[in-house]
N, CA, C and O atoms as a Tripos MOL2 file, in Angstrom:
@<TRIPOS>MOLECULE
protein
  216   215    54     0     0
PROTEIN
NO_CHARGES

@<TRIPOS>ATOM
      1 N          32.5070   33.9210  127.9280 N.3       1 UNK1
      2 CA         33.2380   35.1160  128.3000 C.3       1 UNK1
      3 C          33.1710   35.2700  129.8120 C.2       1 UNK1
      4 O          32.0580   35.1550  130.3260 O.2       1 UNK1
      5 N          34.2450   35.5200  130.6060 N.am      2 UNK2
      6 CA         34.4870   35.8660  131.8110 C.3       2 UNK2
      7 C          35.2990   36.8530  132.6510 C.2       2 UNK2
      8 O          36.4270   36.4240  132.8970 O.2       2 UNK2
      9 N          34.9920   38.2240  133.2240 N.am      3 UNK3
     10 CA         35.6490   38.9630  133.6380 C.3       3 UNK3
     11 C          35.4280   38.5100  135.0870 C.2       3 UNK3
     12 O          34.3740   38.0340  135.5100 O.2       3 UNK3
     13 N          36.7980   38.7600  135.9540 N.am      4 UNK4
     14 CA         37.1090   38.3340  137.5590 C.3       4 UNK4
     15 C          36.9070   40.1930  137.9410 C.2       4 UNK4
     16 O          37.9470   40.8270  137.7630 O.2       4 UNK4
     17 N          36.1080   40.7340  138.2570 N.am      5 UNK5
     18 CA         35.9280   42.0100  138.6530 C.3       5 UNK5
     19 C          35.9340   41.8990  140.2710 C.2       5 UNK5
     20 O          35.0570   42.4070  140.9700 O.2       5 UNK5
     21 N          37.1310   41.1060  140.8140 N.am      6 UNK6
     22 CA         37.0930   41.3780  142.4120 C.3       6 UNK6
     23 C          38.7350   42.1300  142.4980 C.2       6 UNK6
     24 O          39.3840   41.9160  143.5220 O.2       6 UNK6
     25 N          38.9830   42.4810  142.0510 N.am      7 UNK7
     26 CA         40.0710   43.5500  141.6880 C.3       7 UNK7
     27 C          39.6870   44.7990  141.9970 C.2       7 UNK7
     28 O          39.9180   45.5670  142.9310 O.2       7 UNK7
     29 N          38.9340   44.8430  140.8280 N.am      8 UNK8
     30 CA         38.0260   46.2450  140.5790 C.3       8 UNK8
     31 C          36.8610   46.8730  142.0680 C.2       8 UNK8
     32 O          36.4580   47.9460  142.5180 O.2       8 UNK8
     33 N          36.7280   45.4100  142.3530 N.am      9 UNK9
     34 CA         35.6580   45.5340  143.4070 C.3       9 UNK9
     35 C          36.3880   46.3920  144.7380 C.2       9 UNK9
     36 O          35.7360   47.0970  145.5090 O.2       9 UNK9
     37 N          37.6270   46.2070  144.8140 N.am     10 UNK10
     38 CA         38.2930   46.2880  146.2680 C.3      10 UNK10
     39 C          39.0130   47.9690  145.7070 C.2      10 UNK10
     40 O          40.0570   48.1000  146.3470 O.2      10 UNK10
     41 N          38.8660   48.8410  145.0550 N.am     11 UNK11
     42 CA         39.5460   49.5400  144.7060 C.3      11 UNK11
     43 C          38.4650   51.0300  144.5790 C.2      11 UNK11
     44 O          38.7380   52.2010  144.8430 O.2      11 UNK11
     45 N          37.3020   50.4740  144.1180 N.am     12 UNK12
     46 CA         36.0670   51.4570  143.7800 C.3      12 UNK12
     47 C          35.4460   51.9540  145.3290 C.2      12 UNK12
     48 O          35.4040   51.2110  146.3100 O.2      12 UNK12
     49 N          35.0440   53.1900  145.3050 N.am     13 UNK13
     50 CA         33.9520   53.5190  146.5480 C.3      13 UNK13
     51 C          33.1520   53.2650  146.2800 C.2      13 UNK13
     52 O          32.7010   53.2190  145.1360 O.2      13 UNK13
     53 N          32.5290   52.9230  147.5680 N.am     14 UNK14
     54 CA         31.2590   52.2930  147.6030 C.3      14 UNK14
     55 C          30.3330   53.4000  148.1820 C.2      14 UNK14
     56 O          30.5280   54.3680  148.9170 O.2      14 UNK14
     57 N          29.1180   52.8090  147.4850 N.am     15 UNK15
     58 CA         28.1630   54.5390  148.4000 C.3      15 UNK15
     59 C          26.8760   54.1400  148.3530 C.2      15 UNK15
     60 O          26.0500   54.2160  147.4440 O.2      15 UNK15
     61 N          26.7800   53.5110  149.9330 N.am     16 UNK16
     62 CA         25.8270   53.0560  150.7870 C.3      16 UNK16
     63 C          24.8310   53.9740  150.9950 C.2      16 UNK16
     64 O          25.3400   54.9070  151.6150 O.2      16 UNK16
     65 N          23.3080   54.2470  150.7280 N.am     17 UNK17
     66 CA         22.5550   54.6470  150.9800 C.3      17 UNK17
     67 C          20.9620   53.6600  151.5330 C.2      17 UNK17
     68 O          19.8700   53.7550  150.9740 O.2      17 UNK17
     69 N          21.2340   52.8970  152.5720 N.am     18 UNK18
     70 CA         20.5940   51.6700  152.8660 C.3      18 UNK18
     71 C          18.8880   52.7590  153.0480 C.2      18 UNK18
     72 O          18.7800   53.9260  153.4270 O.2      18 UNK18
     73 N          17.8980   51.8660  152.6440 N.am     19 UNK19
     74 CA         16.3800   52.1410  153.0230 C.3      19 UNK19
     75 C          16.3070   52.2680  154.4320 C.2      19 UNK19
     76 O          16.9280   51.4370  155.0950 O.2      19 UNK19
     77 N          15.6300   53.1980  155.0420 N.am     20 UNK20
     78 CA         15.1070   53.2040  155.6830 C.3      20 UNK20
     79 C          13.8850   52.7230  156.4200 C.2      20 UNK20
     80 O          12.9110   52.8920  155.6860 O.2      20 UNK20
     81 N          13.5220   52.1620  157.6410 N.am     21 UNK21
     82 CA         12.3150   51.6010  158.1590 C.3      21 UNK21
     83 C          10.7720   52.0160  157.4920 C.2      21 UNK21
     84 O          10.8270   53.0310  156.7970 O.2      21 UNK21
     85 N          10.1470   51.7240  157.5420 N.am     22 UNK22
     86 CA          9.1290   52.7800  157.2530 C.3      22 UNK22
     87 C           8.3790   53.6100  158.3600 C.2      22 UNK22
     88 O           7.6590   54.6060  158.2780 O.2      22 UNK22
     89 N           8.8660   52.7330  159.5810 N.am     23 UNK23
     90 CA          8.1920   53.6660  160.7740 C.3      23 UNK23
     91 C           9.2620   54.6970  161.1260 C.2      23 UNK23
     92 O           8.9580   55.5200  161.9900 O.2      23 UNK23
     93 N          10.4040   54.7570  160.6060 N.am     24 UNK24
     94 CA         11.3750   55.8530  160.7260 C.3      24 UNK24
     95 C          11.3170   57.2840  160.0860 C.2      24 UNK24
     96 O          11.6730   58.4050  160.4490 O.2      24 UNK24
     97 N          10.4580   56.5340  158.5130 N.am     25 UNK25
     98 CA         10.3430   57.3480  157.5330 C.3      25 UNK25
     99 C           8.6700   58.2150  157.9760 C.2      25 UNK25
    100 O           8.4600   59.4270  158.0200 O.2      25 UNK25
    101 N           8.0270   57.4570  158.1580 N.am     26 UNK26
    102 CA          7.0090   58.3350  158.9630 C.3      26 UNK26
    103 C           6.9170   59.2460  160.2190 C.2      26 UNK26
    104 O           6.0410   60.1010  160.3470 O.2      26 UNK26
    105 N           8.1360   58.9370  161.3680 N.am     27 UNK27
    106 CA          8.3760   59.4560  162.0950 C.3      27 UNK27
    107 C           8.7980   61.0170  161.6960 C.2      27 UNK27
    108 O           8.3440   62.0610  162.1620 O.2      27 UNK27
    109 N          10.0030   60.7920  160.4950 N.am     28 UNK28
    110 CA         11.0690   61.7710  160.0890 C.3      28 UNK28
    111 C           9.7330   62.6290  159.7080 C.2      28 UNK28
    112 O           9.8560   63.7360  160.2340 O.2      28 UNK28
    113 N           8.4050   62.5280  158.9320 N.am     29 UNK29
    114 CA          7.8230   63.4520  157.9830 C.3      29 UNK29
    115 C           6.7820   63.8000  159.0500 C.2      29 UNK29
    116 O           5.9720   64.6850  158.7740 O.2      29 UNK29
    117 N           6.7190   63.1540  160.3190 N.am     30 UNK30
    118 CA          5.2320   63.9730  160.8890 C.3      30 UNK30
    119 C           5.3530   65.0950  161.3640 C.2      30 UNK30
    120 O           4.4410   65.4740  162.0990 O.2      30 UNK30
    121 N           5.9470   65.5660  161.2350 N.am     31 UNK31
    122 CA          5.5350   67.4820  161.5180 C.3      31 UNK31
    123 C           5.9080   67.8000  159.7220 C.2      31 UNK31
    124 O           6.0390   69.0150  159.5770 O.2      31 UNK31
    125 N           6.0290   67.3200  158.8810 N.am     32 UNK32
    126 CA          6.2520   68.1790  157.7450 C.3      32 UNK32
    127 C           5.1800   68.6000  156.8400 C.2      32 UNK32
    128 O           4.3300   67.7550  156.5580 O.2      32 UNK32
    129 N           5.0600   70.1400  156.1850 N.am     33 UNK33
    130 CA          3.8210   70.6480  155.8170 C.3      33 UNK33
    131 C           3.6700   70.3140  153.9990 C.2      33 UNK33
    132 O           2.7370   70.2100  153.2040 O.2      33 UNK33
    133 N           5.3070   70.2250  153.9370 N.am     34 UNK34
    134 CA          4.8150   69.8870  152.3490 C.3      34 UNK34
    135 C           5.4130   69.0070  151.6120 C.2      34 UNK34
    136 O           6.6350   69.1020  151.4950 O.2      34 UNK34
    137 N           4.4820   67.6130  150.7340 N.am     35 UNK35
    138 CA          5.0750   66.5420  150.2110 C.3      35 UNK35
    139 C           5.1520   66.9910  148.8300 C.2      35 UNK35
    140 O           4.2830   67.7960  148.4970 O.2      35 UNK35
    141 N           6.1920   66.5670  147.7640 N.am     36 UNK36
    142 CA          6.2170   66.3800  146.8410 C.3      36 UNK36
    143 C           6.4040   65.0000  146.2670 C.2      36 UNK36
    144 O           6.9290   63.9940  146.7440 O.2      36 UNK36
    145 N           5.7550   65.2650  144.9700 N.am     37 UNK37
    146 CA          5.7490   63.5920  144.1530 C.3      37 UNK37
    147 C           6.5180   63.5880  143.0900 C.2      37 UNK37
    148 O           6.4480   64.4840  142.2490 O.2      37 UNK37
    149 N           7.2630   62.6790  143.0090 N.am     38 UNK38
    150 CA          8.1800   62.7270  141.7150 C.3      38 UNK38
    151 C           7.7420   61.4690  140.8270 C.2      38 UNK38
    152 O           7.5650   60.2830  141.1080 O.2      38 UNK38
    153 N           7.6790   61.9260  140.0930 N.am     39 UNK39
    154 CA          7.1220   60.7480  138.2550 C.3      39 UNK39
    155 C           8.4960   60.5130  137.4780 C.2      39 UNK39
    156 O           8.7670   61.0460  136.4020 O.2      39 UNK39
    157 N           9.5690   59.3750  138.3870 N.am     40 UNK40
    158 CA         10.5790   59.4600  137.6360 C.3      40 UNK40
    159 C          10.7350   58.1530  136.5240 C.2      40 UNK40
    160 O          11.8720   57.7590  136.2630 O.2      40 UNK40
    161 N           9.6110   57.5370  135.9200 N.am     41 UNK41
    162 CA          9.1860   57.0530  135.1890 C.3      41 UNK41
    163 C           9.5040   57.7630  133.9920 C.2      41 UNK41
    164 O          10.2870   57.2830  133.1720 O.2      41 UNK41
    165 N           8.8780   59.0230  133.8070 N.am     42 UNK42
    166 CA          8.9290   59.8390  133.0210 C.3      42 UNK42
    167 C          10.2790   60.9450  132.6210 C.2      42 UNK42
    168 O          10.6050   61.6010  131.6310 O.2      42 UNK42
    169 N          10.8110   60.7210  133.9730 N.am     43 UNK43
    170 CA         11.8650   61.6340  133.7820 C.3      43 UNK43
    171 C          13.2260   60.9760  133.1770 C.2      43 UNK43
    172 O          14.1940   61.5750  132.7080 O.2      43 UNK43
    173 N          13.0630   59.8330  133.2920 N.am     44 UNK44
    174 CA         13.8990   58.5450  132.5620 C.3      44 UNK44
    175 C          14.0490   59.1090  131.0990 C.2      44 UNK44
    176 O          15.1840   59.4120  130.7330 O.2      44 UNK44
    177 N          13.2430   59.2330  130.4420 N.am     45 UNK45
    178 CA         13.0120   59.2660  128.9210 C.3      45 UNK45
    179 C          13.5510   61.3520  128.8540 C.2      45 UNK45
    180 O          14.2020   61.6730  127.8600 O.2      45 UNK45
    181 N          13.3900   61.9070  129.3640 N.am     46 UNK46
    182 CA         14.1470   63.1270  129.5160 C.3      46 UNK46
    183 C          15.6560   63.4850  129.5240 C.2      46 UNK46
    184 O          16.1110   64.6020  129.2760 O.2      46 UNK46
    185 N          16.5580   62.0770  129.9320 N.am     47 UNK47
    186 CA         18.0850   62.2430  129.8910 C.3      47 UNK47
    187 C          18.7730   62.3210  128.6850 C.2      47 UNK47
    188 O          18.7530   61.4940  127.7730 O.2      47 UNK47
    189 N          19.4480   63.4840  128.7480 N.am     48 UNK48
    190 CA         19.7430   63.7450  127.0550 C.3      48 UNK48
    191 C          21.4000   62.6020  127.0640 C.2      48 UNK48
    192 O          22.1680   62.0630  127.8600 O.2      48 UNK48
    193 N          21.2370   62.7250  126.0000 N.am     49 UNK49
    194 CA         22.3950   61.6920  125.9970 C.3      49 UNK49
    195 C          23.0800   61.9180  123.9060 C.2      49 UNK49
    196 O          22.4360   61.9470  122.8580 O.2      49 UNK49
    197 N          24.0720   61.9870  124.0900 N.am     50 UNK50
    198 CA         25.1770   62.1220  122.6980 C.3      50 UNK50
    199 C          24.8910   61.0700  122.0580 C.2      50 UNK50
    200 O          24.6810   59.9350  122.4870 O.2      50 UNK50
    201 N          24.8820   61.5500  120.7940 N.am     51 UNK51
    202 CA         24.4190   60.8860  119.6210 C.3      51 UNK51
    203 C          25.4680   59.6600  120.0310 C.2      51 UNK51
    204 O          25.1040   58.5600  120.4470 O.2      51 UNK51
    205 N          26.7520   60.0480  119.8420 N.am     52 UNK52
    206 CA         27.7360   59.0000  120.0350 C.3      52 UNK52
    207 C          27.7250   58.3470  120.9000 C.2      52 UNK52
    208 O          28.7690   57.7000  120.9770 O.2      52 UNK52
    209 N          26.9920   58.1400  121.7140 N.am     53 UNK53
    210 CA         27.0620   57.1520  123.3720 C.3      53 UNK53
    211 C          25.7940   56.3640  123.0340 C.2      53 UNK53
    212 O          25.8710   55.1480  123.2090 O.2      53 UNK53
    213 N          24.5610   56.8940  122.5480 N.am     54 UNK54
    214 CA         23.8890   55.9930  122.1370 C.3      54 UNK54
    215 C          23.8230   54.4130  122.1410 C.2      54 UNK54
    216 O          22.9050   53.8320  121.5620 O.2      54 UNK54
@<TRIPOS>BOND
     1     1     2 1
     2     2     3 1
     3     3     4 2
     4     3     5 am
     5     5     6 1
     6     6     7 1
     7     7     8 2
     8     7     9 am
     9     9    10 1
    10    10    11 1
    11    11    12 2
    12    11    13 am
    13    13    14 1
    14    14    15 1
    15    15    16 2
    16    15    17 am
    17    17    18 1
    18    18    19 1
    19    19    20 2
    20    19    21 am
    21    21    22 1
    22    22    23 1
    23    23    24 2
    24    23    25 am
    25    25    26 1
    26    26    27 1
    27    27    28 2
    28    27    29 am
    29    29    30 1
    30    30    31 1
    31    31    32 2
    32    31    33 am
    33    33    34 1
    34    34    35 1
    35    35    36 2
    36    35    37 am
    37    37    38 1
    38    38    39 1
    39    39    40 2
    40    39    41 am
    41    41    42 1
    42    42    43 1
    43    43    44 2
    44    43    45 am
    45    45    46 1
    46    46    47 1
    47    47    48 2
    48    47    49 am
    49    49    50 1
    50    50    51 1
    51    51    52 2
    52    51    53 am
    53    53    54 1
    54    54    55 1
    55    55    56 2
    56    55    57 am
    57    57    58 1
    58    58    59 1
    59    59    60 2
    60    59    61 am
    61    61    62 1
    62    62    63 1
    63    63    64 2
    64    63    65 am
    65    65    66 1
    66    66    67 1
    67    67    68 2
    68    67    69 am
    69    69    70 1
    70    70    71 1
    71    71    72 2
    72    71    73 am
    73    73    74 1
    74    74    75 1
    75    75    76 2
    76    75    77 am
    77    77    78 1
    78    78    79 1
    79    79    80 2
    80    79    81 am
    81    81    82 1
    82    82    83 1
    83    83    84 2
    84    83    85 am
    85    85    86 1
    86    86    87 1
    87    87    88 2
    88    87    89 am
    89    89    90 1
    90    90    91 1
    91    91    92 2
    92    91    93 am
    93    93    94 1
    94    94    95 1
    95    95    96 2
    96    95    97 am
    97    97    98 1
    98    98    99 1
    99    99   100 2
   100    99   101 am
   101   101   102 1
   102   102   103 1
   103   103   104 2
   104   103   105 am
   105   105   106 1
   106   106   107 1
   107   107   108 2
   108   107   109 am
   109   109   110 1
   110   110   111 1
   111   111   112 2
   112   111   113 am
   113   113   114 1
   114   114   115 1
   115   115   116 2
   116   115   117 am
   117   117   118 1
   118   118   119 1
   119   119   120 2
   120   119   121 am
   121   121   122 1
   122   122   123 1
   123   123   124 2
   124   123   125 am
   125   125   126 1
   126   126   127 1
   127   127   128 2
   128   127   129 am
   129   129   130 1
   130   130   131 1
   131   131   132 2
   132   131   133 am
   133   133   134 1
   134   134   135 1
   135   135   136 2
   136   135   137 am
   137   137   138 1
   138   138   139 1
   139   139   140 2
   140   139   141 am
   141   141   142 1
   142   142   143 1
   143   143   144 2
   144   143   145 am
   145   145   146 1
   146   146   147 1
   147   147   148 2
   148   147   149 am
   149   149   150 1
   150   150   151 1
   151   151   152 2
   152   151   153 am
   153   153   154 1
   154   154   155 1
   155   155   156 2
   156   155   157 am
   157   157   158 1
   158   158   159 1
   159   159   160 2
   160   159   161 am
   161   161   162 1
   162   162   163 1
   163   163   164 2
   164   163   165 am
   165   165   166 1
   166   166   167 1
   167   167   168 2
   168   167   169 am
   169   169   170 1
   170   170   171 1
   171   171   172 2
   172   171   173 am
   173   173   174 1
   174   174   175 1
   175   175   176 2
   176   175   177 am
   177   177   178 1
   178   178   179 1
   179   179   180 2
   180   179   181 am
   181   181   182 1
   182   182   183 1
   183   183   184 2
   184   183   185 am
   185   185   186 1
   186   186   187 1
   187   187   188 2
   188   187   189 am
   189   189   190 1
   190   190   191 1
   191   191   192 2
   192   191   193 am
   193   193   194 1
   194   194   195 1
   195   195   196 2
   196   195   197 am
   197   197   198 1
   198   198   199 1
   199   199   200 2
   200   199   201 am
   201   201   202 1
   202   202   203 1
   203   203   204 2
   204   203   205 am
   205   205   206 1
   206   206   207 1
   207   207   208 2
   208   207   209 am
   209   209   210 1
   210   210   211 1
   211   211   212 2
   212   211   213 am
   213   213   214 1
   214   214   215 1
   215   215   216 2
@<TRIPOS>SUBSTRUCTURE
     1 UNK1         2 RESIDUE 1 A UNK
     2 UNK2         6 RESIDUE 1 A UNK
     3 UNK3        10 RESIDUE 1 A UNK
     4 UNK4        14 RESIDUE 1 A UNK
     5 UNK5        18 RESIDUE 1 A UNK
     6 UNK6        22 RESIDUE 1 A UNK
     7 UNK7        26 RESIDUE 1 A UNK
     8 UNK8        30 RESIDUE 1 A UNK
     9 UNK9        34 RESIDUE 1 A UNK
    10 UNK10       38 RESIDUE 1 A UNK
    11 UNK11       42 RESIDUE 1 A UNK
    12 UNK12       46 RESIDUE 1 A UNK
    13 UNK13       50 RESIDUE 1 A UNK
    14 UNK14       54 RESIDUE 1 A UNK
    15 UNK15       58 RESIDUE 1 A UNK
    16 UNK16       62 RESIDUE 1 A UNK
    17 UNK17       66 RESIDUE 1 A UNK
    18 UNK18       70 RESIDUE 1 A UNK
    19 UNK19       74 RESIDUE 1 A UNK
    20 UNK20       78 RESIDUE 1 A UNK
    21 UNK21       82 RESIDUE 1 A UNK
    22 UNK22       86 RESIDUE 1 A UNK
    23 UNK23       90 RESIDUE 1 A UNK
    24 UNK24       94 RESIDUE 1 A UNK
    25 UNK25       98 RESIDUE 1 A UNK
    26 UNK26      102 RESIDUE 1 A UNK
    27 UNK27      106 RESIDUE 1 A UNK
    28 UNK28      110 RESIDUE 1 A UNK
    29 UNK29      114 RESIDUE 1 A UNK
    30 UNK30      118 RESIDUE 1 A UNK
    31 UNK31      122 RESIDUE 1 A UNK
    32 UNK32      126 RESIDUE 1 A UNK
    33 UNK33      130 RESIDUE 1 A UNK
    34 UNK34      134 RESIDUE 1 A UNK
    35 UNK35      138 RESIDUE 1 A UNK
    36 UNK36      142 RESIDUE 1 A UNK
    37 UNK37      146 RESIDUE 1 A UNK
    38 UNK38      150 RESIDUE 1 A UNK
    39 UNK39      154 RESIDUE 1 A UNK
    40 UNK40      158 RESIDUE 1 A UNK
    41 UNK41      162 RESIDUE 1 A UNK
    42 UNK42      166 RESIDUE 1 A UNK
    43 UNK43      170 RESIDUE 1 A UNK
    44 UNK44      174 RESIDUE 1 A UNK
    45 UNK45      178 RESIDUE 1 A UNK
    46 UNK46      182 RESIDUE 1 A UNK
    47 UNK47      186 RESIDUE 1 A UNK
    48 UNK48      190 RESIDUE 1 A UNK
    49 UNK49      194 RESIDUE 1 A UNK
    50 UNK50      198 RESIDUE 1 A UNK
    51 UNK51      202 RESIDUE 1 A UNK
    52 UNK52      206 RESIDUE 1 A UNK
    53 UNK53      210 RESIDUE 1 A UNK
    54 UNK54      214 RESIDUE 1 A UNK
């Protein structure tokens, strides 16, 4: 089986959110007073989803 999805490719937006440095990312947070942690491991298994899409 073979789909040519460079059709599709040239037609869709694209939405670039590239990583950041890590000395950028430390820069951005040193004056900030409060971190939060997210456990999205867990929050995976939380997405409700229709019987029918299943």
């Amino acid at each position: 089986l073979y789909i040519d999805y460079r059709g599709l490719n040239k037609i869709i937006i694209k939405n670039r959110y590239p990583l950041l440095l890590i000395s950028e990312t430390l820069d951005r947070m040193s004056g900030a007073q409060i971190f939060i942690k997210l456990n999205l491991k867990d929050a995976y298994y939380c997405i409700r989803i229709k019987r029918d899409d299943e």
